[in-house]
Every structure is written in structure tokens, then in C-alpha cells.
C-alpha positions as CSV (number, residue, x, y, z in Angstrom):
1,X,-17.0,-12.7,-0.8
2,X,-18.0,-10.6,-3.4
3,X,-17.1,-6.8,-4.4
4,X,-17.8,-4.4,-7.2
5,X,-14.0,-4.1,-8.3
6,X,-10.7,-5.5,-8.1
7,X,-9.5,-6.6,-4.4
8,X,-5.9,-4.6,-3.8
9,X,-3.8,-5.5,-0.7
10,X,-0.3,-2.8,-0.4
11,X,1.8,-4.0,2.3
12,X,5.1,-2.2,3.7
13,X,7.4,-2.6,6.4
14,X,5.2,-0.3,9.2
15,X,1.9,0.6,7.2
16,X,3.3,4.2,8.2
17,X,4.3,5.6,4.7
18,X,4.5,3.3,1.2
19,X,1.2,1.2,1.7
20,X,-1.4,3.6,3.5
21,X,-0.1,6.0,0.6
22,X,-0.8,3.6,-1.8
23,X,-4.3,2.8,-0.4
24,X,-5.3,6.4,-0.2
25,X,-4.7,7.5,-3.6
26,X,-5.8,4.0,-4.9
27,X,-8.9,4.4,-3.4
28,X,-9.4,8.3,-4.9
29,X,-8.7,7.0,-8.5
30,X,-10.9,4.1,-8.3
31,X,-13.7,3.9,-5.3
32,X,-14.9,0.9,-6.7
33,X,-12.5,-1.2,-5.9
34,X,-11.9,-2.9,-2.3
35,X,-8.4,-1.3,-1.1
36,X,-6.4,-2.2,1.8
37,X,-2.9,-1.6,2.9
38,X,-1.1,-3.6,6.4
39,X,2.4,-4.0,7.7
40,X,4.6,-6.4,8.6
41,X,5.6,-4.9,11.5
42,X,3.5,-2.2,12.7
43,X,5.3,0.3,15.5
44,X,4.7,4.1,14.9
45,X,1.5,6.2,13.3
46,X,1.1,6.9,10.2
47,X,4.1,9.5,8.9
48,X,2.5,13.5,8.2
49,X,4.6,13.5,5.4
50,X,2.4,11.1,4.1
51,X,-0.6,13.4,5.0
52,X,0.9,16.4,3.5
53,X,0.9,14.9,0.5
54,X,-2.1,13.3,0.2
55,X,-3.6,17.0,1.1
56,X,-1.5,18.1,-2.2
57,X,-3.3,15.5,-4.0
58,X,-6.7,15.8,-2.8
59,X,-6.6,12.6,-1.5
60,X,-6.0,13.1,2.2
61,X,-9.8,12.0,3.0
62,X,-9.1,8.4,2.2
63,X,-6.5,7.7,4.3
64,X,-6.3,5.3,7.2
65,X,-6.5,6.6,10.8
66,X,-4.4,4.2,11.9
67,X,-1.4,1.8,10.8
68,X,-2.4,-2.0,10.3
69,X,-0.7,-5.4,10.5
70,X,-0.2,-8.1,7.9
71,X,-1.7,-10.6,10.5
72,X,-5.1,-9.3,10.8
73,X,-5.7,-9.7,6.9
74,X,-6.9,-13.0,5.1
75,X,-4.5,-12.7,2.3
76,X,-6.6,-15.5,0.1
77,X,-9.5,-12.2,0.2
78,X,-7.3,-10.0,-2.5
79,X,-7.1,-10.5,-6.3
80,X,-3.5,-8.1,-6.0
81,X,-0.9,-8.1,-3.3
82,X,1.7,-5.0,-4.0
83,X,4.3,-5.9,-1.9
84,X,6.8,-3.0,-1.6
85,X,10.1,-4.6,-1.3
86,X,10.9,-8.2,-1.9
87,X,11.3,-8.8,1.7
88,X,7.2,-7.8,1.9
89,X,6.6,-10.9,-0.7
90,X,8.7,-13.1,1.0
91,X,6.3,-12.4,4.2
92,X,3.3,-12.3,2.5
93,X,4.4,-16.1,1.1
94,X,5.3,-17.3,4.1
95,X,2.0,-17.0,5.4
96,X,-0.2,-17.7,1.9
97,X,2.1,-19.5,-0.2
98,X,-0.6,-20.1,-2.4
99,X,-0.7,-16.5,-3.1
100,X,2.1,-16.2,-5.0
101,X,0.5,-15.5,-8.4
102,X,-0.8,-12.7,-7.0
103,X,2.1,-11.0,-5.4
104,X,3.6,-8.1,-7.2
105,X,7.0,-6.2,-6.2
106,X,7.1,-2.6,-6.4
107,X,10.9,-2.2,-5.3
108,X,10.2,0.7,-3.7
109,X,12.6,1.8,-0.8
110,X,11.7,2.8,2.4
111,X,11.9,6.9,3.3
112,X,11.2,6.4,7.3
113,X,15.3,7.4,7.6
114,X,15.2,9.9,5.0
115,X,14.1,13.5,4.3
116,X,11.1,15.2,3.4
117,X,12.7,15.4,-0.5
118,X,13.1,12.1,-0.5
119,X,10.1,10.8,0.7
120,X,8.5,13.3,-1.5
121,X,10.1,11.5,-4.1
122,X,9.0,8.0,-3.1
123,X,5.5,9.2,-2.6
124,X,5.6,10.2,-6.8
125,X,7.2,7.1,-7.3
126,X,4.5,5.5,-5.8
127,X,1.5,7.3,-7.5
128,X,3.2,6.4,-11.0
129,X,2.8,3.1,-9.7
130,X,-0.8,3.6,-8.8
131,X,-1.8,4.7,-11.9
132,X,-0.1,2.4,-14.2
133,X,-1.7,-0.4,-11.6
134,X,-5.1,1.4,-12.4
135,X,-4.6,0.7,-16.3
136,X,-3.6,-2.5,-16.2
137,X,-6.8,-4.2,-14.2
């Protein structure tokens, strides 16, 4: 399969906040490029926190409508795998172990049981993380 750009998979406990962020403002920055983002285990929508701040960033357009699971993707597809948490890589291994040289850990915690504030916090975490992705490919 060919694409114009670099093939990036994000991949988060629910695909509710950390990965369809990710995707969203990945895909602003760089249209180019093939972006995904999927869950291990995929339960509730996508958060409106995470809306809310794409809207602040202008970036609201390119997310997801809905949240995806880690199941439906072919994992050998993607040149980058962002796992958020080491838990995500261990998954992601477990079902491509052959992807491992393209797994990266963000170490990025989970805001589902936190406040606005500190998902806020996450979500510029996050973009910092997008950006310095961006510059390295």
C-alpha cells in the first residue's frame, strides 16, 4: 500500500481522549500523511473536552466521529505506532510482535478520571508531542 507521507497509528486505552487527539491535530499539521488513532478497549464516545480543544486549536474538523478499536487495524500498515502508555505497546506487541521497531511510548497518563485542568494539561502535553513527532520524520 502506498501513501504520500508517513503512516502514524496513536493508540490509547478507549480512543476517547489521548489518541483521537493526537490524530486530529496530527492530521492539521501534516495532511499528507496517513493518520489513524484506535483503542484497546473501546466503551464510551469521544470525550467534549477533547472537542473543546481541538475548536481552540482550529483543529476540531479533523477529528473522528466515532471512537475505534485496536482490532480493526492491520498494524503491519503503519511506519509509527505512538502507543500512549506502556500497557498500549505491550498490546500492540501482542498482536504484531514484529512491530516492535516501530512502537513508540509516549508515557502519557490517562485524564478520563480527572478534571477539565488536567486534561487540558494532557491535551498540551500531547500536542508538544505532535510536534516534535512532526520534526523528527
Amino acid at each position: 500500500m502506498w501513501w504520500l507521507g508517513v503512516r502514524v497509528l496513536f493508540v490509547c486505552s478507549g480512543n476517547a481522549h489521548r489518541s483521537p487527539l493526537a490524530e486530529a491535530l496530527l492530521r492539521k499539521i501534516k495532511p499528507d500523511w496517513n493518520v489513524d488513532s484506535a483503542g484497546v478497549h473501546v466503551a464510551i464516545p469521544i470525550a467534549e473536552e477533547v472537542r473543546e480543544y481541538l475548536a481552540k486549536e482550529g483543529a476540531e474538523q479533523y477529528l473522528k466521529n466515532k471512537p475505534e478499536s485496536l482490532s480493526s487495524k492491520r498494524l503491519r500498515d503503519y511506519d509509527v505506532i505512538v502507543a500512549m502508555e506502556t500497557q498500549h505497546r505491550d498490546y500492540v506487541l501482542s498482536l504484531c510482535p514484529e512491530c516492535e521497531s516501530k512502537v513508540v511510548v509516549w508515557n502519557v497518563k490517562d485524564p478520563y478520571f480527572m478534571n477539565k485542568e488536567y486534561a487540558w494539561k494532557t491535551y498540551e502535553q500531547i500536542k508538544e508531542k505532535v510536534i516534535t513527532l512532526v520534526k523528527s520524520q
